[in-house]
KOLTINU-466436 format. One line per 2 residues: number of its first residue (from 1); their letters; for each residue x, y, z of C-alpha. Coordinates in nm, 3 decimals, always signed. Layout:
NUM) a) X:Y:Z ~ ...
This chain:
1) xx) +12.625:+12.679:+9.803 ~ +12.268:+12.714:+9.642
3) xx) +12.008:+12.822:+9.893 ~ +11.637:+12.688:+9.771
5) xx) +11.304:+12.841:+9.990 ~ +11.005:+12.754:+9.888
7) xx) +11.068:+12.487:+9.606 ~ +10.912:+12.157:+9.644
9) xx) +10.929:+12.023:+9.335 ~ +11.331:+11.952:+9.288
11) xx) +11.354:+11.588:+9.242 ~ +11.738:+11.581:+9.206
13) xx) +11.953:+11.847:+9.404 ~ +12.337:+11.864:+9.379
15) xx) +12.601:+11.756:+9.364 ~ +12.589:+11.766:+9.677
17) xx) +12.938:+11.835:+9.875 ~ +13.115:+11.841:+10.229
19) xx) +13.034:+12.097:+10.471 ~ +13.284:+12.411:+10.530
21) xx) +13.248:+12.629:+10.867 ~ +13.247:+12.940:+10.664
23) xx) +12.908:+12.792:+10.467 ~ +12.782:+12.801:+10.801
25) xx) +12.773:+13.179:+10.850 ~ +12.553:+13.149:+10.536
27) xx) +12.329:+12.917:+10.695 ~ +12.279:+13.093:+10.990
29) xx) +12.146:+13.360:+10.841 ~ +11.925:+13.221:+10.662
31) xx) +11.779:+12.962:+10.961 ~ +11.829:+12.696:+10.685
33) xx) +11.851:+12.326:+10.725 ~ +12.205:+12.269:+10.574
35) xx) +12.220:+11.924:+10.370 ~ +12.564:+11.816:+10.315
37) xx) +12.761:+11.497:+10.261 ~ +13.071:+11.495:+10.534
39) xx) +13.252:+11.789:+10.656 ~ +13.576:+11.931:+10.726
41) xx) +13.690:+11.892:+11.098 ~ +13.616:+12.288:+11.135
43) xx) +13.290:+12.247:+11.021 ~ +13.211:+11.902:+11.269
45) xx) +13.319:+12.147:+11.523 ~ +13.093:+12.402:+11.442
47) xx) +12.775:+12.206:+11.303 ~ +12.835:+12.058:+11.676
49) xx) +12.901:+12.346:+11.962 ~ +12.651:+12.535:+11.753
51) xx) +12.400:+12.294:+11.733 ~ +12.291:+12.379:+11.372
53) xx) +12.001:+12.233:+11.170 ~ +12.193:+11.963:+10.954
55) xx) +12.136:+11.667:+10.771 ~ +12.474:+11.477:+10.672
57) xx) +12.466:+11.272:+10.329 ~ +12.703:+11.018:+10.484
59) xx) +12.396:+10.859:+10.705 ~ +12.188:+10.892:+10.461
61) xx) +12.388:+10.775:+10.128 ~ +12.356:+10.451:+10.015
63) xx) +12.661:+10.455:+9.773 ~ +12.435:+10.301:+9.499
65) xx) +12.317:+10.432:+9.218 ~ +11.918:+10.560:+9.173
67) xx) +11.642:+10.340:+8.997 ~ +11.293:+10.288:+9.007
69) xx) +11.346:+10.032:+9.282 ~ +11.579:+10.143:+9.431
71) xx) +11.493:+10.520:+9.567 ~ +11.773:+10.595:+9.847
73) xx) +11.742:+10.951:+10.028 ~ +12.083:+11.031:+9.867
75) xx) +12.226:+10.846:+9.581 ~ +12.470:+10.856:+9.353
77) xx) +12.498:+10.967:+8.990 ~ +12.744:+10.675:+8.810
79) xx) +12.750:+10.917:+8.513 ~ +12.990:+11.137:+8.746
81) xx) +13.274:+11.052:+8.928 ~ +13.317:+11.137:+9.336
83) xx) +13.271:+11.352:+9.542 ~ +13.097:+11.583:+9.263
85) xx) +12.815:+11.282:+9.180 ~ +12.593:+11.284:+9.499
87) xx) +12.214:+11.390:+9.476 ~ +11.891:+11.402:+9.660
89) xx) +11.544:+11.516:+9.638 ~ +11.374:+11.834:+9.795
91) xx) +11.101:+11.583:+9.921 ~ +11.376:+11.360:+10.073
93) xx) +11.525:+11.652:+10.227 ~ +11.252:+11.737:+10.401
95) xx) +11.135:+11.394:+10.545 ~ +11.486:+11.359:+10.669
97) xx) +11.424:+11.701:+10.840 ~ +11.134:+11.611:+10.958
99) xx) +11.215:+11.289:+11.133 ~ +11.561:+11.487:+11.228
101) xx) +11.313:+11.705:+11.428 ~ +11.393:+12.016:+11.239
103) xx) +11.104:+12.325:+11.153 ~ +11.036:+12.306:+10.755
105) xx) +10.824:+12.591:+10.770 ~ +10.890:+12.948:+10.939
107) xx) +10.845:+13.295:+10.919 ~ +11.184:+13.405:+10.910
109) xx) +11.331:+13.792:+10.833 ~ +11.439:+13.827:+10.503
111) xx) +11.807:+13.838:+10.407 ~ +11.793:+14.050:+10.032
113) xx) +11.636:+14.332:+10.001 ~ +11.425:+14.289:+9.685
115) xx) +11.189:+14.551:+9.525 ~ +10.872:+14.496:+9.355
117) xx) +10.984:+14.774:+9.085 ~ +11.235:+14.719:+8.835
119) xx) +11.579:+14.860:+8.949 ~ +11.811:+15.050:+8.728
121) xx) +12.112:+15.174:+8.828 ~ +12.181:+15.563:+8.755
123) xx) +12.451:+15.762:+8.892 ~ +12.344:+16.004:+9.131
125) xx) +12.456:+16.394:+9.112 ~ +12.827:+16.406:+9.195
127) xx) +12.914:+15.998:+9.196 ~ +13.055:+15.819:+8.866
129) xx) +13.045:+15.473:+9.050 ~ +12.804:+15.283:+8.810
131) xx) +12.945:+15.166:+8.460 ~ +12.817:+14.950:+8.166
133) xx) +12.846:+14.586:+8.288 ~ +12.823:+14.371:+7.934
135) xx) +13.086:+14.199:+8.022 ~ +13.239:+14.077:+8.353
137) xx) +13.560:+13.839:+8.422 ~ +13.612:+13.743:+8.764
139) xx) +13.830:+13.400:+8.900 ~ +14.026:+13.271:+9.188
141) xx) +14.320:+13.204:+8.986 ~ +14.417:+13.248:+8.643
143) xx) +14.301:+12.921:+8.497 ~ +13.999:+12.945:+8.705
145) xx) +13.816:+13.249:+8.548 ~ +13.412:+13.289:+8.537
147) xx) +13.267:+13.492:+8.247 ~ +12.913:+13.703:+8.272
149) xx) +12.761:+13.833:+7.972 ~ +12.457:+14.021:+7.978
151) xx) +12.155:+13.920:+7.740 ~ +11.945:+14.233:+7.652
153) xx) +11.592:+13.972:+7.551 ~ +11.630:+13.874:+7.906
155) xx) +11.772:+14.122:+8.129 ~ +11.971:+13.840:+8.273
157) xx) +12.385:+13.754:+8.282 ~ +12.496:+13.414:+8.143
159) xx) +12.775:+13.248:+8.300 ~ +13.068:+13.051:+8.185
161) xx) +13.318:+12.846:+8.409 ~ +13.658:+12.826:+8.271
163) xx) +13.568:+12.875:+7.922 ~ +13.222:+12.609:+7.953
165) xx) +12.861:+12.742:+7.958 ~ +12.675:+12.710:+8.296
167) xx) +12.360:+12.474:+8.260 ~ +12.088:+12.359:+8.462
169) xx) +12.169:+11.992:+8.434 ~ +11.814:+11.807:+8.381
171) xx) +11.688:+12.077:+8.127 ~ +12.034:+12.173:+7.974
173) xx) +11.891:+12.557:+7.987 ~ +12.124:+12.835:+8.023
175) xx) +12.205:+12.932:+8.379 ~ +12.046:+13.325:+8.361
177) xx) +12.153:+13.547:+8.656 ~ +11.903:+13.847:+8.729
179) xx) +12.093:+13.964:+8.992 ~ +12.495:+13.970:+9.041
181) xx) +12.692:+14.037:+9.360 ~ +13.094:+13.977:+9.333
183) xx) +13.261:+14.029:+9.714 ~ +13.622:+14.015:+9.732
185) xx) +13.777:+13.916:+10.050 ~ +14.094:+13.709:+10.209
187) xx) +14.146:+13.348:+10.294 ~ +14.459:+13.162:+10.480
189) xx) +14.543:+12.819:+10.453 ~ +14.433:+12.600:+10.811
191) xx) +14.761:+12.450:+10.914 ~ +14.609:+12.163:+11.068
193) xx) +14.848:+11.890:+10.976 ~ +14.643:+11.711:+10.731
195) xx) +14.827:+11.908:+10.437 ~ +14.456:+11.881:+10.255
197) xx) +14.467:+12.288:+10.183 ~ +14.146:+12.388:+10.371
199) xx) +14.144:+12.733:+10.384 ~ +13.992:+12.964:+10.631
201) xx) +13.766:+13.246:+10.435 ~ +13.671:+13.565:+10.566
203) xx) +13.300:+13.647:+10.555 ~ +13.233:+13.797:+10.864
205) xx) +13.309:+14.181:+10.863 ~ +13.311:+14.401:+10.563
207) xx) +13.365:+14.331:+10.199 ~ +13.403:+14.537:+9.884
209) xx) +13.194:+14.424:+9.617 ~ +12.974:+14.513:+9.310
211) xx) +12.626:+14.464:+9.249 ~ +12.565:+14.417:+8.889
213) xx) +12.204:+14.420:+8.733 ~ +12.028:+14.508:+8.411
215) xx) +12.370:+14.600:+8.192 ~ +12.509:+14.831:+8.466
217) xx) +12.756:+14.814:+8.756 ~ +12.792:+14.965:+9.122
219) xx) +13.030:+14.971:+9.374 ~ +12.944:+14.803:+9.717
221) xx) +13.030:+14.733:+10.052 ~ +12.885:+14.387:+10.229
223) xx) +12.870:+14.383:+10.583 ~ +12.793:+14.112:+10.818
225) xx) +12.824:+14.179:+11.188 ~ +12.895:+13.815:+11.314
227) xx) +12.848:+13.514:+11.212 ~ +12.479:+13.523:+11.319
229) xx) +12.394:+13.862:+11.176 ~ +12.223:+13.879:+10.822
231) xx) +12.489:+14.035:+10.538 ~ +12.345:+14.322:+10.420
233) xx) +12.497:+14.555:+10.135 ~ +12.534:+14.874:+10.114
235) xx) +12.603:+15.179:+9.862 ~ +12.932:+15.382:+9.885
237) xx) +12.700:+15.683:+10.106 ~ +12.556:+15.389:+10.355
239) xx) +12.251:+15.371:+10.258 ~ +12.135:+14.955:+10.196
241) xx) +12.065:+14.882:+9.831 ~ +11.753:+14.745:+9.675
243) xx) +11.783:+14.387:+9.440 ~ +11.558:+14.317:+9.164
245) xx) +11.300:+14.089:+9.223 ~ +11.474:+13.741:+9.079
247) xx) +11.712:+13.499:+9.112 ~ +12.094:+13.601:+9.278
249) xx) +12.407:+13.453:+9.216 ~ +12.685:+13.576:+9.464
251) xx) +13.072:+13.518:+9.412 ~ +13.339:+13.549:+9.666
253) xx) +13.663:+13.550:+9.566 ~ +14.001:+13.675:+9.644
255) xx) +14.053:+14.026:+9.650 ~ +14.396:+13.996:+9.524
257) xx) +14.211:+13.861:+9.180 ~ +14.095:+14.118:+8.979
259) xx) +13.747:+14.207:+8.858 ~ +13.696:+14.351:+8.486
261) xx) +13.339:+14.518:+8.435 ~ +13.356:+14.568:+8.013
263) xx) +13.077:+14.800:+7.863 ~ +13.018:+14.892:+7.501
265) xx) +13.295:+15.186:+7.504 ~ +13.436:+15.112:+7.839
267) xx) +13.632:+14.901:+8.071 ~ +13.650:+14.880:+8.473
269) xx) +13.890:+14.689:+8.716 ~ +13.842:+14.628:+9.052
271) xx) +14.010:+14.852:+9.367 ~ +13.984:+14.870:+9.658
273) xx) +13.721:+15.105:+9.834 ~ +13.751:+15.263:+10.203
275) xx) +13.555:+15.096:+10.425 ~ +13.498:+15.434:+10.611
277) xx) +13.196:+15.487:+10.360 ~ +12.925:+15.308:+10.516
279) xx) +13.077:+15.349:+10.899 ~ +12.747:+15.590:+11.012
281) xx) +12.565:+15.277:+10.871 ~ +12.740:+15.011:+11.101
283) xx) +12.491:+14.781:+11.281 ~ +12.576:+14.674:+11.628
285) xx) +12.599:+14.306:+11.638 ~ +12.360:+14.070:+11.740
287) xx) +12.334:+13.762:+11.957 ~ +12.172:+13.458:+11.787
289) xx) +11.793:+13.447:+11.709 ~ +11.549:+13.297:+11.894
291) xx) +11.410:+13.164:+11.629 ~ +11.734:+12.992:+11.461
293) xx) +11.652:+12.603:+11.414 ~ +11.794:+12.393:+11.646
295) x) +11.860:+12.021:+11.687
């Protein structure tokens, strides 16, 4: 899911992809208008009895391909095949939105906590929980792997999907990644008697993690409170971290899956850490905002 504020300028946006009701908890907590293209019949649910700011591709999509005279809200990139070939536009977005009835601008709290000051991690008198981070291998199955390698000129990771560089598509530029966050957590499979696989994901609750920045490594623990509630993330005392100012990428994956943080004379894997750690930090949980968008 890729999360845009304040970008106006986006004149194609995707692929674009079905809705899943664990996206939603993202959504929420971000009081974003959630542009999709169909939806899983857990997500139709929710996007329903919730009543959540959403504009589904399938009204909108014209099935046809884009040209100069022919400029459909969503289209369709013949280049690609389906369902990973749907696109739109910020601008059509947000006239959609608009005649949708949905806010496109708000004052709304903010979910990271970013610092104006450059953030290096250190280990603290007592703790050995940061570690080099040149490297980092992290997948949801073995022939599903994601690579991060950390480029000193830029202070950014670079990512690779199964072996392939990650580019921005128009420009062909290198995907760069200022700031890192890998959660590990559990899914089930929805027996629902379709036999399509959905799974159910866990998101909601705590999660062990890493937060991975500048060449170095910590541990973490996410927590989100309900499905309203903002995820916030924590160091192993309980005190809420500080992100570098910049762009974040965050990974969920299964916590069954390892994570390998490699450094210039050493090498990490994942375990599990106690959730205890950040229990005189727990929030209590929240009913929804007043100021969520609605339909």
């Amino acid at each position: 899911m890729a999360l845009f504020k304040d970008k106006k300028d986006l004149d194609k946006v995707g692929p674009i992809r079905s809705a899943r009701h664990y996206f939603i908890n993202y959504v929420l907590e971000h009081n974003a208008i959630y542009a999709h293209i169909g939806q899983s019949p857990q997500a139709e649910s929710d996007l329903k009895t919730m009543k959540i700011a959403d504009i589904n591709g399938q009204l909108f999509d014209s099935q046809r391909a884009r040209n100069k005279q022919n400029d459909h809200e969503y289209w369709r990139d013949r280049k690609k095949s389906a369902p990973h070939n749907s696109y739109s536009s910020i601008d059509n977005l947000t006239n959609i939105a608009k005649k949708l009835g949905y806010a496109v601008e708000q004052s709304f709290k903010k979910v990271l906590n970013l610092s104006a000051d450059e953030i290096n991690l250190e280990n603290i008198e007592g703790k050995n929980d940061v570690v080099e981070a040149e490297k980092i291998t992290a997948g949801y199955h073995s022939k599903n792997m994601n690579e991060f390698k950390y480029d000193k000129e830029t202070k950014t990771y670079i990512k690779k999907a199964k072996g392939i560089q990650a580019k921005e598509e128009i420009t062909g530029e290198e995907y760069k990644i200022k700031n890192l966050i890998i959660l590990q957590t559990t899914s089930t499979e929805i027996r629902d008697g379709e036999n399509k696989g959905r799974i159910d994901v866990k998101n909601v609750g705590a999660l062990n993690g890493y937060y991975i920045t500048n060449g170095k490594a910590k541990k973490i623990i996410a927590r989100k409170e309900s499905r309203y509630d903002i995820t916030k993330y924590y160091d192993l005392e309980g005190n809420e971290i500080k992100l570098n100012d910049g762009n974040t990428y965050v990974m969920v994956m299964p916590e069954k899956e390892k994570v390998t943080i490699t450094g210039a004379e050493t090498t990490a894997t994942s375990e599990k850490t106690e959730e205890k750690e950040v229990n005189n930090k727990k929030e209590t949980s929240k009913k929804p905002s007043t100021t969520t968008r609605r339909r």
